[in-house]
C-alpha positions as CSV (number, residue, x, y, z in Angstrom):
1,X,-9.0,13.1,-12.9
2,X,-6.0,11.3,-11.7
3,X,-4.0,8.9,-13.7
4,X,-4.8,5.2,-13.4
5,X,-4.1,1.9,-14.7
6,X,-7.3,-0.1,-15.6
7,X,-6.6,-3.5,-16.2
8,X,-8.9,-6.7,-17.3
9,X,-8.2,-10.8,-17.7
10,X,-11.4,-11.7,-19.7
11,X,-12.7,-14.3,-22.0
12,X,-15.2,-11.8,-23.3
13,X,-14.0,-9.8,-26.3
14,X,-13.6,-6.2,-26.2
15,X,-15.1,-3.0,-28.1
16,X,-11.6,-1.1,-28.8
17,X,-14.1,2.2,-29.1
18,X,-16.1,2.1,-26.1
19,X,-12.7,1.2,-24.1
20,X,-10.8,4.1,-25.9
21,X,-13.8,6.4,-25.0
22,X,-13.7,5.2,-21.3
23,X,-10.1,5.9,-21.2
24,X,-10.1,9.2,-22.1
25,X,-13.2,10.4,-20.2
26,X,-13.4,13.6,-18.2
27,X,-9.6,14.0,-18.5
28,X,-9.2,17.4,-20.7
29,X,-5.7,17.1,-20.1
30,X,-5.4,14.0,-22.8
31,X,-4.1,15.5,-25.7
32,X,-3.3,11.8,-27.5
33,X,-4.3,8.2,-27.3
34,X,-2.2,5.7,-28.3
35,X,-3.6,1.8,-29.1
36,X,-2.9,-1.7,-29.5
37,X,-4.2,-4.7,-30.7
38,X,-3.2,-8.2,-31.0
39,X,-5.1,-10.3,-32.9
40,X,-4.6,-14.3,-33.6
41,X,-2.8,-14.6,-37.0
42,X,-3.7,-17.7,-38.8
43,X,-0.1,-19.0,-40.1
44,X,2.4,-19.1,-37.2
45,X,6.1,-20.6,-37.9
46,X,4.8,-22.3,-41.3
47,X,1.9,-23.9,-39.8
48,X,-2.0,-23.0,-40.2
49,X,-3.3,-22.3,-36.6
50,X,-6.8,-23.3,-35.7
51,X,-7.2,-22.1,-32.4
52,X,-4.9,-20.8,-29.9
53,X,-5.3,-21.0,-26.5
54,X,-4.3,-18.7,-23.8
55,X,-3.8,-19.7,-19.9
56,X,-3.1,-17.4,-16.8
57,X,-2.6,-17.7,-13.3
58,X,-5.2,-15.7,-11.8
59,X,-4.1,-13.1,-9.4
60,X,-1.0,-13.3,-10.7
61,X,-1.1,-11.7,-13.3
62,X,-3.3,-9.3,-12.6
63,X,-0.7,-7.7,-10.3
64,X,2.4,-8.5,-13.2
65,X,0.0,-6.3,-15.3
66,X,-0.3,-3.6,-12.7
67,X,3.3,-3.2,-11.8
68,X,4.0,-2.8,-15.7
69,X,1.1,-0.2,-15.7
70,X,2.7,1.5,-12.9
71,X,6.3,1.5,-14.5
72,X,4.6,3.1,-17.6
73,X,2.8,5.6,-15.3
74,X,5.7,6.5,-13.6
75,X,7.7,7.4,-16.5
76,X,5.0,9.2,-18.3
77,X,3.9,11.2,-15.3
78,X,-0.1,12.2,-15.6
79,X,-0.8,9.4,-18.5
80,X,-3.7,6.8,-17.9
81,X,-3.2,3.0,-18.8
82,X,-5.5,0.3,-20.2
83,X,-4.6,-3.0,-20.9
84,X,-7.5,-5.9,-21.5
85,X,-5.9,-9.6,-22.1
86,X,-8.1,-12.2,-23.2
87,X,-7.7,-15.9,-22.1
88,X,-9.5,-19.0,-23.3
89,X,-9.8,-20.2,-26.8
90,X,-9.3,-18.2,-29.4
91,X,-9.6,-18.7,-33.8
92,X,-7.5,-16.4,-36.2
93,X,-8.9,-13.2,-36.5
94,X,-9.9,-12.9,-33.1
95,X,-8.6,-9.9,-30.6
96,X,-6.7,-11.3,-28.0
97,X,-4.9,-8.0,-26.0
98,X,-5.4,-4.2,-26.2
99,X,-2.8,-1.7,-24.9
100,X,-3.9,1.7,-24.9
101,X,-1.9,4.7,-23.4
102,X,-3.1,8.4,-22.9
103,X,-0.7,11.7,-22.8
104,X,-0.7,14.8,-22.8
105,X,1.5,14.8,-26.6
106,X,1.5,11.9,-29.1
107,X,5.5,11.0,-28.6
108,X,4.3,10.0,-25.1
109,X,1.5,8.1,-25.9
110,X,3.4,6.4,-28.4
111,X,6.1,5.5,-26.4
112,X,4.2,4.7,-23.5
113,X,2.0,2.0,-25.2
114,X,5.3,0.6,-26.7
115,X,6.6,0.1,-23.4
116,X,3.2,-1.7,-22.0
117,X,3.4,-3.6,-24.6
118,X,7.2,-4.8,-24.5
119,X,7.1,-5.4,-20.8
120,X,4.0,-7.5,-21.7
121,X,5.2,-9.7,-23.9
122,X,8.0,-10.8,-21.7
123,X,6.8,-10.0,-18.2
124,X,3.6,-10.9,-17.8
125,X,2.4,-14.9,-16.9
126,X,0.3,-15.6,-19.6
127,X,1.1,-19.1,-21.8
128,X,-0.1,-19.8,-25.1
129,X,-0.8,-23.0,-26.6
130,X,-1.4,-23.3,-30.6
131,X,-3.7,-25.7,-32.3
132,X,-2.6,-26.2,-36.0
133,X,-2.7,-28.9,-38.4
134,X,0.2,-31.4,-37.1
135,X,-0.5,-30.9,-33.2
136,X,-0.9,-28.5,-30.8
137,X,2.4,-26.9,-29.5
138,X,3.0,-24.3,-26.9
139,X,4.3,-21.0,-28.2
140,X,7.6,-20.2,-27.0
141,X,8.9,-16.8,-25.9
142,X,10.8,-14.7,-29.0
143,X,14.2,-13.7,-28.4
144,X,13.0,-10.3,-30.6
145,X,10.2,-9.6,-27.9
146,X,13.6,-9.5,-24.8
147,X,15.3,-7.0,-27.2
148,X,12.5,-4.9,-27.8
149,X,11.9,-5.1,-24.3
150,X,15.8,-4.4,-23.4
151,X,15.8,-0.9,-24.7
152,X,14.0,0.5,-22.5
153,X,16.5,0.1,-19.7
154,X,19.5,1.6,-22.1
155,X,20.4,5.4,-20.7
């Protein structure tokens, strides 16, 4: 089986197991998987979240997704790529975005999910917006997730 990126928007939520499984199926060559999840956290700068929203552009990010896929898939030749993002409301606890990288070794699963996930956070159109006990507020991007990001471009 060749590699592939498999990417989903959904409101649903997702079965980390059954995805993993999925991933990984009829490809002998995987040696690791590497995951993660987000989840909604329910205390976000000092304030008790209710609910958080997500929006997307449709389309849109669906291809930002696949070209950060790609990137991964290029430098990690013969891994596979999964990423499922969740939109719509969502309360503490709840999964909001699996990342899940295959290899051939661990070190390139890990580093490979790392990098999906980095290039996420800062490339791809998604906007959040929190509902907490004085308001509701849209989350703003962190300058830690453009430095995590930023070191994948270092030589």
């Amino acid at each position: 089986m060749s590699a592939q990126a498999k990417i989903r928007v959904q409101e649903a939520d997702f079965d980390i197991s059954a995805e993993v499984a999925a991933l990984r199926a009829d490809n002998p060559k995987v040696g690791a998987v590497a995951c993660f999840v987000g989840t909604v956290r329910d205390l976000n700068e000092g304030s008790a979240v209710e609910t958080m929203e997500l929006e997307h552009y449709p389309g849109m990010t669906e291809k930002s997704l696949e070209a950060i896929a790609d990137q991964a898939r290029e430098r990690w030749r013969g891994s596979d790529v999964l990423i499922v993002h969740r939109v719509g409301k969502l309360k503490p606890l709840d999964q909001i975005v699996l990342v899940a990288t295959t290899a051939m070794h661990r070190a390139e699963a890990f580093e490979s999910c790392a990098f999906v996930m980095d290039y996420l956070k800062t490339q791809a159109p998604f906007w959040k917006k929190e509902k907490t006990e004085t308001g509701e507020r849209w989350v703003d991007a962190r300058e830690a997730d453009d430095a995590a990001r930023a070191r994948w471009s270092k030589p």
